[in-house]
C-alpha positions as CSV (number, residue, x, y, z in Angstrom):
1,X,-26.7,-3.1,13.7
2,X,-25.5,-2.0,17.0
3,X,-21.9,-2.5,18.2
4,X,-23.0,-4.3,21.4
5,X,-24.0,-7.6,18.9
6,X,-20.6,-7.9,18.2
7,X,-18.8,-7.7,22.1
8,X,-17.9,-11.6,21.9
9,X,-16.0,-10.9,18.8
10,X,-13.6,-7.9,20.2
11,X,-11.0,-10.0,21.3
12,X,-10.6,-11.9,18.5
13,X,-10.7,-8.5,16.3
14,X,-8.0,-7.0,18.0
15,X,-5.8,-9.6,17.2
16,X,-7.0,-9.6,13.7
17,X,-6.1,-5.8,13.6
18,X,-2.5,-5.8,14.7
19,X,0.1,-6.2,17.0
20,X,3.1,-4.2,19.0
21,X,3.1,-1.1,20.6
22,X,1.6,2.2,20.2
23,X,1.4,2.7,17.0
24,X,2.2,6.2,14.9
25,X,3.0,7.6,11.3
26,X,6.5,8.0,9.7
27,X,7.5,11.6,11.3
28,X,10.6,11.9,9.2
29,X,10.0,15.7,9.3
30,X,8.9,16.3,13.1
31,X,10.8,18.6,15.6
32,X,13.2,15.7,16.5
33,X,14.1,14.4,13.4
34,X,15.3,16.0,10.2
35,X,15.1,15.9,6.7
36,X,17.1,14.5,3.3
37,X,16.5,16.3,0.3
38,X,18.6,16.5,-3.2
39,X,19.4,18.9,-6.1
40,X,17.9,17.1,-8.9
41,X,18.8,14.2,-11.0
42,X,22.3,14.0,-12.9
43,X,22.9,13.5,-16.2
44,X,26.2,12.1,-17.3
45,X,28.8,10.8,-20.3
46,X,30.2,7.4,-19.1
47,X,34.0,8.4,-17.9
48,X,32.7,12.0,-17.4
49,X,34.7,13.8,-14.8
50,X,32.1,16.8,-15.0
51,X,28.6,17.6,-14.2
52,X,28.7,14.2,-12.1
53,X,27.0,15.7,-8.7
54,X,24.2,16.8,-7.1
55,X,23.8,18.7,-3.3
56,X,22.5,16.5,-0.3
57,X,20.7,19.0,2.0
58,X,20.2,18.0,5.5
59,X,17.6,19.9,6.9
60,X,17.2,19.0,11.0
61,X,13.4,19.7,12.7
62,X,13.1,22.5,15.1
63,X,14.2,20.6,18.1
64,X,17.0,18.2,16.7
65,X,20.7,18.0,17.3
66,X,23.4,15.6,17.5
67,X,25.3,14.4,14.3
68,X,23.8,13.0,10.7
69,X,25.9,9.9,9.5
70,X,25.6,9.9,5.4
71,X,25.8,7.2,3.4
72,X,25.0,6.1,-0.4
73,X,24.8,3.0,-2.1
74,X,23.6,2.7,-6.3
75,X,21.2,0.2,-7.5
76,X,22.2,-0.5,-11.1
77,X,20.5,-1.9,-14.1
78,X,20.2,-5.9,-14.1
79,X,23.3,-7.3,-16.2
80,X,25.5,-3.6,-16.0
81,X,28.9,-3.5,-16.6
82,X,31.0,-1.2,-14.7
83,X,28.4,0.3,-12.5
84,X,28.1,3.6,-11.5
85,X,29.9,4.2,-7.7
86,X,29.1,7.2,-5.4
87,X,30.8,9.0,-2.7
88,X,30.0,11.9,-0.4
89,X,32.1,14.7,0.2
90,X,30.8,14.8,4.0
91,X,29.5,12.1,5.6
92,X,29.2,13.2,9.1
93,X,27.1,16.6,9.6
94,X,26.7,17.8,13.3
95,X,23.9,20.3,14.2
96,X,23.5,22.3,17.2
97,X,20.3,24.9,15.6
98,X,17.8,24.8,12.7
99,X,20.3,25.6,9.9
100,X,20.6,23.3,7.0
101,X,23.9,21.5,5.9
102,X,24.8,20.3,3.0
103,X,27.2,16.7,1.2
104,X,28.5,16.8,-2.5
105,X,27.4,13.6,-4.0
106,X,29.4,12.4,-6.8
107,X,28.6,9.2,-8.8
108,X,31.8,8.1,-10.9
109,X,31.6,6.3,-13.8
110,X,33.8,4.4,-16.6
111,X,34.2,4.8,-20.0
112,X,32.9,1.1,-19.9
113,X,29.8,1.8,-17.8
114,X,26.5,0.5,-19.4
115,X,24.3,3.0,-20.3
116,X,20.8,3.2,-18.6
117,X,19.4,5.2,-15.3
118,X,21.4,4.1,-11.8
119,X,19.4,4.5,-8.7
120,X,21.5,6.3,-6.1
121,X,19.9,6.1,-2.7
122,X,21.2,8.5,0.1
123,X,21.0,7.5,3.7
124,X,21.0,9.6,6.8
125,X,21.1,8.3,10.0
126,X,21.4,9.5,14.0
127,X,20.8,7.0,16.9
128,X,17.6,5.2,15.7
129,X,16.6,7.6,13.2
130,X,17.1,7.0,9.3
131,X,15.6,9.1,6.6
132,X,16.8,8.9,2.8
133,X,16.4,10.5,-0.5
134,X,17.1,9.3,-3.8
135,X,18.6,10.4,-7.1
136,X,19.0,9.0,-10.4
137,X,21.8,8.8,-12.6
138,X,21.4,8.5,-16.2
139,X,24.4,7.2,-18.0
140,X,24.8,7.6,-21.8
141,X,21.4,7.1,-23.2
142,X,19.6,5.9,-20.2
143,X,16.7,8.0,-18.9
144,X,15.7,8.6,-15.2
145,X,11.5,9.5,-16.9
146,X,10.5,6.8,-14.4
147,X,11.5,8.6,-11.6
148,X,9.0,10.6,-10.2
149,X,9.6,13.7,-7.7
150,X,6.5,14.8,-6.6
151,X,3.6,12.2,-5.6
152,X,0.3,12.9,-4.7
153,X,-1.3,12.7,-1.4
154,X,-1.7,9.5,0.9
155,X,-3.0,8.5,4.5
156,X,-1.9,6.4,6.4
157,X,-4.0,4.6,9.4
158,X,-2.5,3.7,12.7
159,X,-3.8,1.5,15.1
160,X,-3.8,0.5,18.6
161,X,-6.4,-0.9,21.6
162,X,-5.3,2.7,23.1
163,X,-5.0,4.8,20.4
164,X,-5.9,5.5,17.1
165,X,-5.2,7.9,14.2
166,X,-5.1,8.6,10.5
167,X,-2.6,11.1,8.9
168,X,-1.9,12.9,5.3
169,X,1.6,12.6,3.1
170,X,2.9,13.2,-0.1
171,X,6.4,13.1,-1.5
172,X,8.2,16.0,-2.2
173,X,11.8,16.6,-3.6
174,X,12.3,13.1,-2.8
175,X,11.2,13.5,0.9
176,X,8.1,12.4,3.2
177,X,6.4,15.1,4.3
178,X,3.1,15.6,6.5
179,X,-0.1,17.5,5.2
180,X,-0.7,20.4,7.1
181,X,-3.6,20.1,9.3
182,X,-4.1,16.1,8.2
183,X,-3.8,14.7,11.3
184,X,-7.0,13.3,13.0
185,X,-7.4,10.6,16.0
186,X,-9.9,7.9,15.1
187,X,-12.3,6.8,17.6
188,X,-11.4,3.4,18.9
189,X,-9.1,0.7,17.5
190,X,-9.2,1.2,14.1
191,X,-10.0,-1.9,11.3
192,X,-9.6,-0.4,7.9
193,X,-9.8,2.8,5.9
194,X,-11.6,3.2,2.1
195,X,-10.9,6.5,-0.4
196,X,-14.0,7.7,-1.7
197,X,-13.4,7.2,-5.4
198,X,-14.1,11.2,-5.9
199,X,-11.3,12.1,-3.5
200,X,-13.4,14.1,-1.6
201,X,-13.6,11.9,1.7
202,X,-12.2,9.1,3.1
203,X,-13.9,6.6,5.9
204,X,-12.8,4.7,8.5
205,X,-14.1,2.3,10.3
206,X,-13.1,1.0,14.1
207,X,-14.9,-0.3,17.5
208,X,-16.6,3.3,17.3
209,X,-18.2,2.4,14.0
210,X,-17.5,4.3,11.0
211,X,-16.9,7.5,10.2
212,X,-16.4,9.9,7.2
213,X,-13.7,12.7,7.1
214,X,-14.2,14.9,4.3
215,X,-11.1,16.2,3.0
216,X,-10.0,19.8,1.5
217,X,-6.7,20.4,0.3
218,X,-5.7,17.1,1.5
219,X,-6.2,18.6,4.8
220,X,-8.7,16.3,6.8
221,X,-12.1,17.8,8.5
222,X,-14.0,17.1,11.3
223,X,-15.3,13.2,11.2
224,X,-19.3,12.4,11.1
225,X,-20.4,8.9,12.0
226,X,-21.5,6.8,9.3
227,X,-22.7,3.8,11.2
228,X,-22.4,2.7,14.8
229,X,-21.7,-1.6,12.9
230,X,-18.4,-2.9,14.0
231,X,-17.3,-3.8,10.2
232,X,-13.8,-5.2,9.7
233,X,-13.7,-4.0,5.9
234,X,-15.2,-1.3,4.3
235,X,-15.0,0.3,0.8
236,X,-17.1,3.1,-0.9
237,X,-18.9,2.4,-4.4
238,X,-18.2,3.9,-8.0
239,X,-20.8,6.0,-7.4
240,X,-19.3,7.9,-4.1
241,X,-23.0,7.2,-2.5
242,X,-22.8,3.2,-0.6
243,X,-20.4,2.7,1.9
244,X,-20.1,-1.0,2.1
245,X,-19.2,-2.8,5.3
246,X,-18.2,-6.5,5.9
247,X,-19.3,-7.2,9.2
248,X,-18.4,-11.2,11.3
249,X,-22.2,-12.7,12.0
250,X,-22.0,-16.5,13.5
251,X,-21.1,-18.9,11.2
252,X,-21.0,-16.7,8.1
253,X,-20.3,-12.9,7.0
254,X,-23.3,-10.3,6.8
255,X,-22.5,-6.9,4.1
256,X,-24.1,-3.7,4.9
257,X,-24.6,-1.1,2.1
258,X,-25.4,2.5,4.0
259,X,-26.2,5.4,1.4
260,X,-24.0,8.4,1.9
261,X,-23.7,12.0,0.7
262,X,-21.2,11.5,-2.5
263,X,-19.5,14.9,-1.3
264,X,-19.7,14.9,2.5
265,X,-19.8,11.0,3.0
266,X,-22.4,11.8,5.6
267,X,-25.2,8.9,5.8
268,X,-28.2,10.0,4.0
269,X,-30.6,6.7,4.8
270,X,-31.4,3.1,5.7
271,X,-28.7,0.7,5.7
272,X,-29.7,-2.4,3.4
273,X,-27.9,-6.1,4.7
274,X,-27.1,-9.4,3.8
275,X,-25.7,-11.7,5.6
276,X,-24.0,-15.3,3.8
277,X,-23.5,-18.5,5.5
278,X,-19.7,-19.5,5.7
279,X,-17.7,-22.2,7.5
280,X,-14.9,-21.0,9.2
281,X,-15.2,-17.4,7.8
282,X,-13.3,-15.3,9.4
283,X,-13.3,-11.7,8.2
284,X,-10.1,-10.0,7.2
285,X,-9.4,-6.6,8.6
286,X,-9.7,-4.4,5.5
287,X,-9.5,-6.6,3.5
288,X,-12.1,-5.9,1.0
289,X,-12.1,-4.6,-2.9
290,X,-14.9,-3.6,-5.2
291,X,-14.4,-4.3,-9.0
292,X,-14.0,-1.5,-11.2
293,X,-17.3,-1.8,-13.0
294,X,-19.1,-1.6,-9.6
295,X,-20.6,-5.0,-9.9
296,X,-18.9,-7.2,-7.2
297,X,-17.8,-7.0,-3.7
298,X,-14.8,-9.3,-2.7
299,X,-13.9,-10.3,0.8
300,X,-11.2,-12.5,1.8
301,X,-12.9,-14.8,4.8
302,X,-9.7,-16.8,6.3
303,X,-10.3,-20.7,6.6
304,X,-13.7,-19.4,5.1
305,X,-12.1,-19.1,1.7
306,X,-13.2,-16.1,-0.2
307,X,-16.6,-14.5,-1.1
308,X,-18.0,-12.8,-4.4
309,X,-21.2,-10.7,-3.6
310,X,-22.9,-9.5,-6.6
311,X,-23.6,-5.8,-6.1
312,X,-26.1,-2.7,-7.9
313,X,-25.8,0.7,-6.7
314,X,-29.6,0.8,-8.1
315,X,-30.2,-1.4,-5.4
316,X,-28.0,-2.9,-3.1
317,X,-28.6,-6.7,-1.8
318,X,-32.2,-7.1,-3.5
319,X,-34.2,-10.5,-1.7
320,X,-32.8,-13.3,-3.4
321,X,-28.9,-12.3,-4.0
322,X,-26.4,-15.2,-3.8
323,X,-22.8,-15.5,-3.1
324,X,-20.0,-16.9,-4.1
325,X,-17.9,-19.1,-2.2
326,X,-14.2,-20.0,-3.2
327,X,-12.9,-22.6,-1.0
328,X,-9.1,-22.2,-0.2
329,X,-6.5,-24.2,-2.5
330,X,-5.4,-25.7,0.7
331,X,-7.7,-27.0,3.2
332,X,-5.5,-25.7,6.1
333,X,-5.1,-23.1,3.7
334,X,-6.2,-19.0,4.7
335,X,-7.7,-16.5,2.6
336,X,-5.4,-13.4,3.6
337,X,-5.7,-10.6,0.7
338,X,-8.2,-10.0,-2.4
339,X,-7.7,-7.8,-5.3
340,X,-8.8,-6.9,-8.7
341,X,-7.2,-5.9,-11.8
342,X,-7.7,-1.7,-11.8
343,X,-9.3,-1.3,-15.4
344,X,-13.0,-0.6,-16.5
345,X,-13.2,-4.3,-18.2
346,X,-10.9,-6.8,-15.4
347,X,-9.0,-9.4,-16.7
348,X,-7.9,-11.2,-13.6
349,X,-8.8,-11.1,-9.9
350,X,-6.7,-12.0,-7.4
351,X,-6.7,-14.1,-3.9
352,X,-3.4,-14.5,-1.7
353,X,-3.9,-17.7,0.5
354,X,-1.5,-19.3,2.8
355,X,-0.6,-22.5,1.9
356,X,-1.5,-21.6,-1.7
357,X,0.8,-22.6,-4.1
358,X,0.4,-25.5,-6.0
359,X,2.5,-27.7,-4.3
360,X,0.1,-26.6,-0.9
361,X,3.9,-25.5,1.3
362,X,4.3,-22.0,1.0
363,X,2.1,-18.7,0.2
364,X,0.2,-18.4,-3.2
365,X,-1.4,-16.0,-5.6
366,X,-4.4,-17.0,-7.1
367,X,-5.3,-15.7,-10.6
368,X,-8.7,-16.4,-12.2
369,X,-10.3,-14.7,-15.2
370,X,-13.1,-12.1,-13.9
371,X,-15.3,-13.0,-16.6
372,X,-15.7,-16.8,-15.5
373,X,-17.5,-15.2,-12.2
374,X,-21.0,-15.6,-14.3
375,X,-20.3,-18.6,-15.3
376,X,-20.4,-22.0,-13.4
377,X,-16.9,-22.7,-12.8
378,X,-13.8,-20.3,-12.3
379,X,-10.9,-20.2,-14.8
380,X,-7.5,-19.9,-13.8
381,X,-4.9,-17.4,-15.3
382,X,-2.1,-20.1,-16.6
383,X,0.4,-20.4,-13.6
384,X,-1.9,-20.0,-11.0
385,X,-1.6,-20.8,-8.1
386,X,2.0,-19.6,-8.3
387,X,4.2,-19.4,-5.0
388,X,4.2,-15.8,-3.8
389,X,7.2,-15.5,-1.2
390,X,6.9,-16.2,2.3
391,X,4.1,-18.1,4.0
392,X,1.6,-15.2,4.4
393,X,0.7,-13.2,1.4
394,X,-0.8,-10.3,2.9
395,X,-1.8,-7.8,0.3
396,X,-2.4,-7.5,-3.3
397,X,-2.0,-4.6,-5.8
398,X,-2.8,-5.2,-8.7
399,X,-1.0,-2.1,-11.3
400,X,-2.4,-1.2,-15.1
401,X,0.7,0.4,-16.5
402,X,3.1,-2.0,-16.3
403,X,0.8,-4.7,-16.9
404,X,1.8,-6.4,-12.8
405,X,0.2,-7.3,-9.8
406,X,2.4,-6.8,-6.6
407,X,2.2,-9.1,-3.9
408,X,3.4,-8.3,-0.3
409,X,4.4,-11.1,2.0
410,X,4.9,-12.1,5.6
411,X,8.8,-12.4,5.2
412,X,8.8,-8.9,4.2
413,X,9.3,-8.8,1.0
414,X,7.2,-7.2,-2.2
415,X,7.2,-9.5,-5.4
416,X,5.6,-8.4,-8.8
417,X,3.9,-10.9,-11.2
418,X,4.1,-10.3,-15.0
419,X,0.5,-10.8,-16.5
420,X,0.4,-11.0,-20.2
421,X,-2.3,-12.0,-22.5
422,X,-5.1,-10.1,-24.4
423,X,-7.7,-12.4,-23.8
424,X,-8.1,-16.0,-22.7
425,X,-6.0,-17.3,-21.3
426,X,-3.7,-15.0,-19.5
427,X,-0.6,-16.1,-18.3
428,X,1.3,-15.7,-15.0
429,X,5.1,-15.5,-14.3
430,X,6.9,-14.5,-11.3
431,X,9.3,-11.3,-11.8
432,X,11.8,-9.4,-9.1
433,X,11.5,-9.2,-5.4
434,X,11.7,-6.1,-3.8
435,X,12.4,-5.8,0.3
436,X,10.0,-4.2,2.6
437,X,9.4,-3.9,6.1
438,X,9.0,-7.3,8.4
439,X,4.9,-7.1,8.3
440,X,4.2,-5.3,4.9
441,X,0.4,-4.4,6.1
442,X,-0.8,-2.4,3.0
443,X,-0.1,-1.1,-0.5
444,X,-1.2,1.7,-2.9
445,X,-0.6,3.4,-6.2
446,X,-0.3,7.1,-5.9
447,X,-2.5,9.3,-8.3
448,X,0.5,10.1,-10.6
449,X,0.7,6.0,-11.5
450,X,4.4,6.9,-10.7
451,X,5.0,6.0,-6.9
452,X,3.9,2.4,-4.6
453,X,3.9,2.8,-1.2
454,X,4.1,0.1,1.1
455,X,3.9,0.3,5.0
456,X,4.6,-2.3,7.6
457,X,3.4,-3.0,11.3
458,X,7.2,-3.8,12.5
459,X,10.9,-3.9,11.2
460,X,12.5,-1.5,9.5
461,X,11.7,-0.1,7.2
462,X,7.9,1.1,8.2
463,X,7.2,3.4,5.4
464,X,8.9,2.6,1.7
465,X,7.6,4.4,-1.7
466,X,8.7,3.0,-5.0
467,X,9.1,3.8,-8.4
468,X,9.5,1.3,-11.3
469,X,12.6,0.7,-12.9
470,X,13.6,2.7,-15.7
471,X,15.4,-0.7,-17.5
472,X,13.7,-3.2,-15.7
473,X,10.0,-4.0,-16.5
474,X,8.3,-3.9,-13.7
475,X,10.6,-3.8,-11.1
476,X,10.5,-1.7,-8.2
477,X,13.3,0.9,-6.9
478,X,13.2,1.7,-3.4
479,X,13.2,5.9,-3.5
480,X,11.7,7.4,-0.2
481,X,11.7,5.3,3.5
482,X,11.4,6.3,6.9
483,X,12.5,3.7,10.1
484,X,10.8,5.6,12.5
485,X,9.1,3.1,14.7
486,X,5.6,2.5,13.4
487,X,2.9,0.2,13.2
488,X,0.6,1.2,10.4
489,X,-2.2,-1.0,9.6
490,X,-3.4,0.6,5.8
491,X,-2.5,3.0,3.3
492,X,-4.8,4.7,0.5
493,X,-3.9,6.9,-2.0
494,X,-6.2,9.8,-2.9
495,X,-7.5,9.9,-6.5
């Protein structure tokens, strides 16, 4: 399918894509900003006086100067008494060259502080720049286990009708930090971005087409074109060999499977298509999940509701293959976000719908059992549809260990869902809220199962990773941010 089919829809799709200005990664560690890092965890008695700090280190990029204001602040265990309290021996750290500088942190505590793991978070800022680091403090017989140090790598894709690029991360000593050699322009305005289930390429697709970027050492290499379709969505198979597009047709939604080199990502033969009849679909920007077991295809259509294509990597969209339709809750409702549980046998998938609670006013996450998709009728997780914050729930990730599904809204905020049950019927129940940027724009789980990202298309912060709450089940601890101005439009995490 050639690009040119599409030209009436460009407008439209760069609306769908994002907003704001031009639009680049967190760059906490560039020449012009500087780095946070920390000496490690502390361990600590309650009422201890002793072996109660750790070193900030303040680490400025090759062309910054001017003065680093430090700050803390502790996030404590729900229902503590006498929570920890930090200070900082130096909050105010001028630089004039490339040498590092250095804060005591101390965190005080009582001899009637509550035992369990206190989240210190350490800010840093100069003129519009902030950058943090975290450290845990584990009181008594609390444990900071859940507090992971090292994540592994992650790319984020920036968008813009000018400009276009994807780049590499991961988290070290509790700082962002850029993969050497990751950074690639994309060409044209860029839609979405899929993680080959390997790890050995990602693709992306935009108003070029797509195109697959093998990756070594979490460096990125040169990018091949896949196809020349204008697809919205795209994911890659459980077999690392179909790249699988969802592409706007009039009055409905055509999927393109496109067999690719498992290794290189490079296209090795004919595309296969079908194309489903949908009122008011709309196709969401990458907005598009395959379930674990490799045998559906979900896309979230707007007003369209949201469609289930049955899928065989044997062979892809066979003569004869039928959808699924699931009409919004609402009918001024919007299919915004689609997920499925992350395990080899699903319980539950997922929809995020404006309008979508039950009583129809606010945002909603919709919960229905995966095995009811063969059946006639859907089933519905008890709960569902259950109020997910904001108006527009944007994303959905859906995380094994602990047994929640995350769900990032509009009003910038991240709230988790319990979901208990070993079978039939599972159950539902809204948990903490965590805050995010203004427009959270996508999630991920990083390989370790230790960190979330989140990154957001405007207000601060643009870039947050979490960690879950060593107390707390399933709540998430804000560890690593960056407020450099950004407008990222997806995130991945690589296997």
């Amino acid at each position: 399918m050639k690009m040119g089919r599409w030209a009436g829809l460009l407008a439209a799709a760069l609306l769908l894509a994002g907003c704001g200005d031009f639009w680049q990664a967190p760059n906490g560690n560039s020449s012009t900003s500087f780095t946070l890092t920390n000496s490690g965890n502390i361990t600590v008695s309650a009422g201890a006086t002793s072996d109660n700090t750790a070193t900030i280190t303040v680490t400025p990029g090759s062309s910054f100067t001017g003065t680093v204001t430090l700050s803390c602040s502790v996030t404590a265990p729900t229902g503590a008494t006498s929570p920890t309290t930090c200070s900082l021996s130096s909050t105010s750290l001028t630089f004039s060259s490339t040498t590092a500088q250095t804060s005591t942190l101390t965190a005080t505590t009582s001899s009637t502080t509550t035992s369990g793991a206190y989240q210190v978070t350490v800010s840093g800022a100069s003129g519009s720049i902030t950058e943090t680091t975290s450290v845990c403090v584990a009181v008594g017989t609390g444990s900071c286990s859940s507090t992971a140090g090292t994540s592994g790598n992650f790319y984020i894709l920036n968008s813009s009708a000018s400009s276009s690029s994807i780049k590499g991360y991961s988290i070290n000593s509790g700082s962002l930090n850029v993969i050497s050699g990751s950074s690639t322009t994309v060409n044209g305005t860029a839609y979405a971005v899929a993680m080959a289930p390997n790890g050995k390429f990602l693709c992306v697709s935009s108003t070029s087409g797509v195109y697959a970027y093998p990756i070594t050492s979490g460096a990125l290499g040169t990018g091949v074109q896949v196809s020349t379709d204008l697809a919205y969505a795209i994911q890659i198979d459980a077999t690392d060999s179909w790249l699988i597009e969802a592409i706007p047709a009039t009055g409905g939604v055509t999927f393109g499977a496109v067999p690719i080199n498992s290794t290189t990502g490079a296209n090795t033969g004919n595309e296969v298509t079908a194309t489903f009849a949908v009122t008011n679909a709309a196709v969401q920007p990458g907005r598009m999940v395959i379930s674990p077991d490799n045998s559906y295809i979900f896309q979230a259509l707007g007003a369209g509701g949201t469609i289930v294509v049955p899928f065989n990597s044997s062979s892809p969209f066979p003569t004869g293959t039928t959808a699924k339709t699931i009409t919004v809750a609402n009918s001024s409702g919007s299919a915004l976000s689609v997920a499925v549980d992350p395990v080899s046998t699903p319980r539950l998938f997922y929809i995020g719908e404006t309008l979508g609670n039950s009583g129809g006013t606010s945002g909603g996450l919709r919960a229905f059992n995966y095995s009811s998709l063969s059946s006639s009728s859907l089933t519905q997780a008890s709960g569902s549809p259950i109020a997910s914050g904001g108006l527009a729930p944007t994303f959905i990730l859906p995380v094994a260990s602990p047994s929640y599904v995350y769900v990032a809204d509009g009003a910038g905020n991240i709230t988790g869902f319990a979901v208990t049950g070993s079978s039939s019927p599972y159950t539902i129940a809204t948990g903490s809220t965590v805050s995010a940027g203004a427009q959270p724009a996508g999630m991920a789980l990083d390989s370790t199962g230790s960190y979330v990202f989140e990154v957001g298309s405007s207000g601060s912060p643009y870039f947050d990773a979490y960690t879950f709450d060593a107390t707390t089940t399933g709540q998430l601890d804000s560890q690593v941010t960056s407020t450099t101005a950004a407008t990222s439009i997806a995130i991945v995490a690589a296997p």
